[in-house]
Wavefront OBJ file of the C-alpha trace (Angstrom):
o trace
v 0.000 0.000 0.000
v 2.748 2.386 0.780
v 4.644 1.312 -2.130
v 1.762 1.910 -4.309
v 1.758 5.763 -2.653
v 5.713 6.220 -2.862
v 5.019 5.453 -6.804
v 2.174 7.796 -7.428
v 4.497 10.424 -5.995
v 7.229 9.880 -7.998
v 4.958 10.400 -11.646
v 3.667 13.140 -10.169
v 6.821 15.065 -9.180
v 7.832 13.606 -13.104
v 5.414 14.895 -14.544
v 5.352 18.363 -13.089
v 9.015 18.642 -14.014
v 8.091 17.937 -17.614
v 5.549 20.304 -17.843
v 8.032 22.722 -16.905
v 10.397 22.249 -19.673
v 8.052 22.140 -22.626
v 6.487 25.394 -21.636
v 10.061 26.859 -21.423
v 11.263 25.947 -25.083
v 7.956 27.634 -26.488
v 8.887 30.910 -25.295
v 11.302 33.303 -26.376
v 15.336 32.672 -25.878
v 15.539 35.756 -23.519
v 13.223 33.843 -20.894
v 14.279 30.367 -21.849
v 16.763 29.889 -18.733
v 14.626 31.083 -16.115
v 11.406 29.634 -17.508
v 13.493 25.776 -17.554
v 14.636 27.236 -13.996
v 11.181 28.039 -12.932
v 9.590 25.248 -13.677
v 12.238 22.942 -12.267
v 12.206 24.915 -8.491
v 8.531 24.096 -8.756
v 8.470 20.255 -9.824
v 11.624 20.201 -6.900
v 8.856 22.202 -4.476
v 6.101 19.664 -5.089
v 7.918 16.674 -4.478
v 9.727 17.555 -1.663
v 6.085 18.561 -0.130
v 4.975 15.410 -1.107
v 8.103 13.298 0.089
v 7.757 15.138 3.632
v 4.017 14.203 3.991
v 4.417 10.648 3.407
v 7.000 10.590 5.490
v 5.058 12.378 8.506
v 2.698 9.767 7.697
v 4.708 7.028 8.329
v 5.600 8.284 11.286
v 2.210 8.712 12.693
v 1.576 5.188 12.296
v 4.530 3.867 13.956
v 3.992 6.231 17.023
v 0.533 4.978 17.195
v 1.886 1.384 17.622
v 4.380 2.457 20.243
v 1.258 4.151 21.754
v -0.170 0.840 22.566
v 2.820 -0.481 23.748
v 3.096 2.014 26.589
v 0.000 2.720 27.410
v 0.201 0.625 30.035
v 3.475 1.981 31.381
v 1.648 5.096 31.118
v -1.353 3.960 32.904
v 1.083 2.563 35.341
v 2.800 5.708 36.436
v -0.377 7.503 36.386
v -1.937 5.400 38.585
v 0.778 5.328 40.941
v 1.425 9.046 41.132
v -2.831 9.036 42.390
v -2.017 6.984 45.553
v 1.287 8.805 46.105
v -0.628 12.137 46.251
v -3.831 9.747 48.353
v -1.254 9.199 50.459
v 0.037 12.411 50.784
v -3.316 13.890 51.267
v -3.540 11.522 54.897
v -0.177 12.137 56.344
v -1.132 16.210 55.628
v -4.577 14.975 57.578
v -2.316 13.128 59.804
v 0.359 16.045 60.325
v -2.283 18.707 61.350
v -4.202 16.977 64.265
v -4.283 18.855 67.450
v -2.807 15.655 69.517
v -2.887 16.223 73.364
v 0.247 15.636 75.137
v 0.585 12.402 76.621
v -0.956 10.219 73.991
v 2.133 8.374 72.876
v 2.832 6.936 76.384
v -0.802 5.628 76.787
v -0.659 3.831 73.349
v 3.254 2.826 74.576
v 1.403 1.756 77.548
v -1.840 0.127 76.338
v 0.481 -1.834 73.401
v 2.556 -2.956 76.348
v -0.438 -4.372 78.358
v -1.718 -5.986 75.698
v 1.201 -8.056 74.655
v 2.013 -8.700 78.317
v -2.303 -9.957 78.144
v -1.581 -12.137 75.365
v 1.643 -13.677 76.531
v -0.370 -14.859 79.656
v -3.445 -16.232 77.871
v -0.820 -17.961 75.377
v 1.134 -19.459 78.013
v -1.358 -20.332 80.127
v -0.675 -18.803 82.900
v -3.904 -16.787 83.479
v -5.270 -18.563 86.359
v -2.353 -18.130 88.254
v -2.106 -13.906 87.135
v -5.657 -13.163 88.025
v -5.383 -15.135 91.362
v -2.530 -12.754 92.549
v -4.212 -10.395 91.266
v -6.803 -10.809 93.661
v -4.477 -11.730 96.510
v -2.916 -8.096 95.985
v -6.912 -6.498 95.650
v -7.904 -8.654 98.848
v -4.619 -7.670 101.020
v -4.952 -4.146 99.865
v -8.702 -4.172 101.695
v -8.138 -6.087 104.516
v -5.332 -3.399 105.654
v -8.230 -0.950 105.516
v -11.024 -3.273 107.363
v -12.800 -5.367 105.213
v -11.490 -8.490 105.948
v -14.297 -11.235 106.337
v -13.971 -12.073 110.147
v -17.678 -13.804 110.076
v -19.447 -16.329 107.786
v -22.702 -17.804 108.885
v -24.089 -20.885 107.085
v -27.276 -22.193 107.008
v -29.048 -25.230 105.695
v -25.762 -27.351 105.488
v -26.680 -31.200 106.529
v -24.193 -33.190 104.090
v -22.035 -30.999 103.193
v -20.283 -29.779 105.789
v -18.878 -26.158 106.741
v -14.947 -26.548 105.061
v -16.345 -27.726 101.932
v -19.024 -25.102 101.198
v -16.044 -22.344 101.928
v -13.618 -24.099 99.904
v -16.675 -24.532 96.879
v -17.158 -20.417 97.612
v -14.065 -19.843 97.328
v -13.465 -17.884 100.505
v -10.028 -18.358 102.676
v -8.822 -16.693 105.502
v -7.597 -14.300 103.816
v -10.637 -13.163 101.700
v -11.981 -9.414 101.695
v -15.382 -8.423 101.548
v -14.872 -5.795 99.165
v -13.549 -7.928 96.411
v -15.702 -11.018 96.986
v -17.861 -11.875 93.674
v -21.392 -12.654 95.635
v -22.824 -14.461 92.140
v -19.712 -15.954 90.866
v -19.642 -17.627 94.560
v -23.008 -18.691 94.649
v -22.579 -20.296 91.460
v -19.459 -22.179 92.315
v -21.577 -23.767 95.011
v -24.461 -24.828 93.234
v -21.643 -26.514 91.289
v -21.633 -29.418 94.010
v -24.820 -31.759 92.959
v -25.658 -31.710 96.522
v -26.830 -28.195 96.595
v -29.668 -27.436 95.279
v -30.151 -23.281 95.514
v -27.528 -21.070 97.275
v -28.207 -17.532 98.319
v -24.526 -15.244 99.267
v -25.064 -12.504 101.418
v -22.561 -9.383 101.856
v -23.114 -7.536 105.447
v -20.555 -4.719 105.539
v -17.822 -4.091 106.656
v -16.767 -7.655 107.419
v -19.834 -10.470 107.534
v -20.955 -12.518 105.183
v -24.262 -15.228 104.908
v -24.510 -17.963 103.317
v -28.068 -19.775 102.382
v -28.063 -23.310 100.986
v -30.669 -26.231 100.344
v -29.291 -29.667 99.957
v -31.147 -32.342 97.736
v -32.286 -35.116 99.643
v -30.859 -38.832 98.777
v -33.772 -40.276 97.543
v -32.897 -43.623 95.558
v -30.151 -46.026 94.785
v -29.730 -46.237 90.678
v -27.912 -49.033 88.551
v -27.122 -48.906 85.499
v -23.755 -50.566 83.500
v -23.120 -52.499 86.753
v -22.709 -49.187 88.981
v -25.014 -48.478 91.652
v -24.775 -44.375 92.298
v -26.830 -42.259 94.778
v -29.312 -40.323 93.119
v -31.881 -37.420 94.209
v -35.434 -37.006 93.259
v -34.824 -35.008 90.419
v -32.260 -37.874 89.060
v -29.278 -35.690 90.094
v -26.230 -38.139 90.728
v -24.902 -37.235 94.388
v -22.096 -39.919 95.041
v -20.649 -42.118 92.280
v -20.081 -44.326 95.129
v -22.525 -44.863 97.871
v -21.970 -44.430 101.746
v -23.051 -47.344 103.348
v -25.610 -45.461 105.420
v -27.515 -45.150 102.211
v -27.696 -48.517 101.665
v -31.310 -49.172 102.500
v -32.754 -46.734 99.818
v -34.782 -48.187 96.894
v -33.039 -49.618 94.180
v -34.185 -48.541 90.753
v -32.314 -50.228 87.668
v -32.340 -49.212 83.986
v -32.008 -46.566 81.581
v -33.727 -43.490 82.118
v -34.855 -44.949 85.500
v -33.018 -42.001 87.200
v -35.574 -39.319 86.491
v -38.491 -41.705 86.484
v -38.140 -43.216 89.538
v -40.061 -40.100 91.504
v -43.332 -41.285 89.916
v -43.340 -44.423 90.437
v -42.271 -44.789 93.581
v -44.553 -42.765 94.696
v -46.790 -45.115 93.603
v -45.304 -48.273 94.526
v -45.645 -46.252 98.355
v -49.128 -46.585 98.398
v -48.902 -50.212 99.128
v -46.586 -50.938 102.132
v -46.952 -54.536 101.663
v -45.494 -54.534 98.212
v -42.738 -52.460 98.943
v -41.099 -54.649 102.192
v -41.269 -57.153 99.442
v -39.568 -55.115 96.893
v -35.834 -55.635 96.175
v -35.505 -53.655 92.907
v -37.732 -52.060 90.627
v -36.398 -52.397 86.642
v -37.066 -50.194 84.058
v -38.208 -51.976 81.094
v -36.991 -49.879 77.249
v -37.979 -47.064 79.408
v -41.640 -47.223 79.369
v -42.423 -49.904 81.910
v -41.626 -51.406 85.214
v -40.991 -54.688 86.641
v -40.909 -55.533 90.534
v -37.922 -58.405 91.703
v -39.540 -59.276 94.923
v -38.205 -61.100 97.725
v -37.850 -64.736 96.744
v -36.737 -64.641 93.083
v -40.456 -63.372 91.978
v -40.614 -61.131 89.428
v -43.881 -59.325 88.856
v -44.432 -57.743 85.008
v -46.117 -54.466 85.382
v -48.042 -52.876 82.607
v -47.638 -49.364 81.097
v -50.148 -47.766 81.402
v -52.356 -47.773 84.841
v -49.844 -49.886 86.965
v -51.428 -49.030 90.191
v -54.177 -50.613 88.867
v -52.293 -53.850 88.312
v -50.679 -53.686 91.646
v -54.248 -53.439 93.588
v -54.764 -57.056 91.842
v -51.787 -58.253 92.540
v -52.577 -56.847 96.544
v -56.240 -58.841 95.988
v -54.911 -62.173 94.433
v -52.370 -62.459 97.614
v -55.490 -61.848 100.305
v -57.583 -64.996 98.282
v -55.138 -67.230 96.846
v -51.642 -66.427 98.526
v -50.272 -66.071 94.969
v -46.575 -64.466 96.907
v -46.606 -67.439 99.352
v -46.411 -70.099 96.869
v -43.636 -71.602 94.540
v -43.740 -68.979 91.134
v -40.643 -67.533 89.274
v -43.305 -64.785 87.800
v -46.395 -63.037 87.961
v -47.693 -61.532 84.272
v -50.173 -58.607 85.009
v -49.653 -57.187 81.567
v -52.716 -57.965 80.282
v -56.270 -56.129 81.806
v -58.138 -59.085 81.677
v -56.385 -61.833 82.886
v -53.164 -63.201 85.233
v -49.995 -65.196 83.851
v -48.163 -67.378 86.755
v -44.979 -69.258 85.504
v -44.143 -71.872 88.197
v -40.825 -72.650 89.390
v -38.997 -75.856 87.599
v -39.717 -78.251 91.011
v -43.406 -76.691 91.481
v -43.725 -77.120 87.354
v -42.852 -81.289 87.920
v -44.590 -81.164 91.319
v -47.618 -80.480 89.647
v -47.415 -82.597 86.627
v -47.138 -85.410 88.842
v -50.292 -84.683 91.501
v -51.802 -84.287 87.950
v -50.715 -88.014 87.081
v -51.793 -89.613 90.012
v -55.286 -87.793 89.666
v -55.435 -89.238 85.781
v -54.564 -92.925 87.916
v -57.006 -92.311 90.447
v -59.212 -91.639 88.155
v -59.270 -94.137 85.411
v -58.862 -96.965 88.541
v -62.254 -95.613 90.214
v -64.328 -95.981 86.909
v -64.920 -99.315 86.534
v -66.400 -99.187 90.111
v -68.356 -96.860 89.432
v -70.027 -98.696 86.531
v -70.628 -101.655 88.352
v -72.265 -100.061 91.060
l 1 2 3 4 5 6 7 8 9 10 11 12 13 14 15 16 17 18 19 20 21 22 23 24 25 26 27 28 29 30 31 32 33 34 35 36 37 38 39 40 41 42 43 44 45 46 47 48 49 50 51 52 53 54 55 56 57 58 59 60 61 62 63 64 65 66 67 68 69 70 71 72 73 74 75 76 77 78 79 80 81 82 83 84 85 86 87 88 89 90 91 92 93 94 95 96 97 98 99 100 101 102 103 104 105 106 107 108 109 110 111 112 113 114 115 116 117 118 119 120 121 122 123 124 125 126 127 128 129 130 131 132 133 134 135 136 137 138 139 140 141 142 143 144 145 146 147 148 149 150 151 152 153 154 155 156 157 158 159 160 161 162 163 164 165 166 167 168 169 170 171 172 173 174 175 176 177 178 179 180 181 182 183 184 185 186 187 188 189 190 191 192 193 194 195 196 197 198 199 200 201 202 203 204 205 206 207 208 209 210 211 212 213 214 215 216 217 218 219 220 221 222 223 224 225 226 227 228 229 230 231 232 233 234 235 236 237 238 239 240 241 242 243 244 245 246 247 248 249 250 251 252 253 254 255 256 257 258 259 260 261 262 263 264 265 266 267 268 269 270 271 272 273 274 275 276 277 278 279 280 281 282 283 284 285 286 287 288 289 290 291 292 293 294 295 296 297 298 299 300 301 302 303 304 305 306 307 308 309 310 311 312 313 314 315 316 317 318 319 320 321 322 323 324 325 326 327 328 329 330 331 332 333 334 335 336 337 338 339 340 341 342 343 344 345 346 347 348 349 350 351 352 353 354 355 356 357 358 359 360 361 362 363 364 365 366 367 368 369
């Protein structure tokens, strides 16, 4: 394309030139030399003009290409001067606050604190800092009289007085001032003994303390360990006292929270419960009684007092407990399973044998008569 431009030139400045020189031989002699001359300063004119406008053009182009090429450079620099002057713009803001005197040795301080703070909780080490720090808090208020001299308790049965001021957290050389009232109240209703706990603070230098105990209420097995339980189904002692050892027994899953209800039912008949050894929950929707004497009586879900006023009713008229059965089935509303033991089972089958002998013997008797 340029070639075909640098060509087009070229005639043209040829052409021009030729022009020139036939006009000049028409004229006259006197004006032939500066007519020729004439017309070759303008053919010379033209395609210099010409030459210097291609050439501008080519150069145009080629700038545009090295236009692209640093455009991003460009961009580059541009962008960076922005944030330079961004950033100068802040540290002016920066330069020309009013900062009160002093400032730079709380931050010093506060930065210091902090990384002091998290080289305790990294190591650690922050029970031990905040427990001197409240040795140095209570020994700073006790020199100015407020050290407890006085702690009443009240309600205390098994846990004794030691314990519930070691659970509080209170020592000889506690301070009134400084003592947390709910923090200590719920450090002792930590202990599954207590029940509620109310911490009084009596200035300068008495404290109260309130407690209710729960009340050992059953004895509960399950996995092959027998613990001491309350009657909400709070676990007291993993192991039990020996004083304890006459409690009801309750066995099973989920028998720890359901054994309120149903001994308070099985209560209602004192005769069943000297007989009682254990009372087993069954999948956690039914009991069974293990009485005295290897008998176990089935109980039914739903209405079991019901089934144990029958049970009360078939020992007045039959003495069902006195006799020789492994199990008593009162499941079922309508009826009574008994399952004998294995010697009462063969006892049985042979009274029943001799009545089939007796029988068949007396017959012919009976036909001659």
């Amino acid at each position: 394309m340029r070639a075909c431009r640098r060509d087009r030139v070229r005639a043209l400045a040829d052409c021009t030139c030729g022009i020139g020189v036939s006009v000049s031989s028409d004229a006259d002699s006197d004006w032939n030399g500066v007519t020729f001359g004439a017309g070759i300063a303008c053919a010379s004119t033209i395609k210099f003009g010409l030459s210097f406008v291609m050439e501008a053009r080519n150069r145009l182009a080629g700038s545009r290409t090295r236009g692209r090429r640093s455009a991003s450079a460009l961009w580059l620099r541009v962008s960076g001067w922005q944030h330079f002057r961004t950033l100068r713009r802040c540290a002016n803001v920066l330069l020309r606050l009013d900062i009160p005197p002093g400032v730079g040795s709380s931050a010093a301080t506060l930065l210091l604190l902090a990384s002091v703070g998290y080289g305790v909780l990294v190591g650690g080490h922050a029970p031990q800092f905040f427990e001197n720090l409240q040795n140095l808090c209570d020994g700073a208020a006790n020199r100015v009289g407020f050290r407890i001299t006085e702690v009443a308790i009240t309600g205390e049965h098994e846990v004794d007085r030691d314990r519930i001021l070691l659970l509080a957290g209170i020592s000889e050389h506690s301070s009134l001032v400084f003592l947390d009232a709910a923090r200590a109240r719920a450090r002792l209703m930590s202990s599954p003994w207590i029940a509620d706990a109310t911490v009084l603070k009596l200035y300068p230098d008495r404290l109260r303390i309130e407690i209710r105990e729960r009340r050992p209420f059953a004895l509960w097995q399950k996995d092959g360990r027998i613990r001491l339980i309350a009657d909400d189904g709070a676990v007291l002692e993993e192991n039990v006292p020996a004083r304890f050892s006459g409690l009801p027994l309750v066995v099973g899953a989920g028998a720890d929270e359901a054994a309120r209800d149903f001994l308070a039912i099985l209560a209602r008949y004192p005769a069943i419960t000297r007989l009682t050894k254990s009372s087993v929950l069954v999948a956690e929707r039914r009991w069974n009684l293990h009485l005295k004497g290897s008998v176990e009586v089935l109980l039914p879900q739903a209405q079991p007092a019901f089934a144990l006023e029958k049970l009360i009713e078939l020992d007045r008229t039959r003495k069902i407990l006195s006799r020789d059965v492994v199990a008593i089935d009162l499941r079922l509303p309508d009826r009574v399973v008994v399952r004998q033991s294995e010697s009462a089972a063969a006892d049985r089958e042979g009274a029943l044998k001799e009545n089939e002998k007796s029988k068949k013997l007396g017959r012919p008797r009976g036909g001659e008569a």
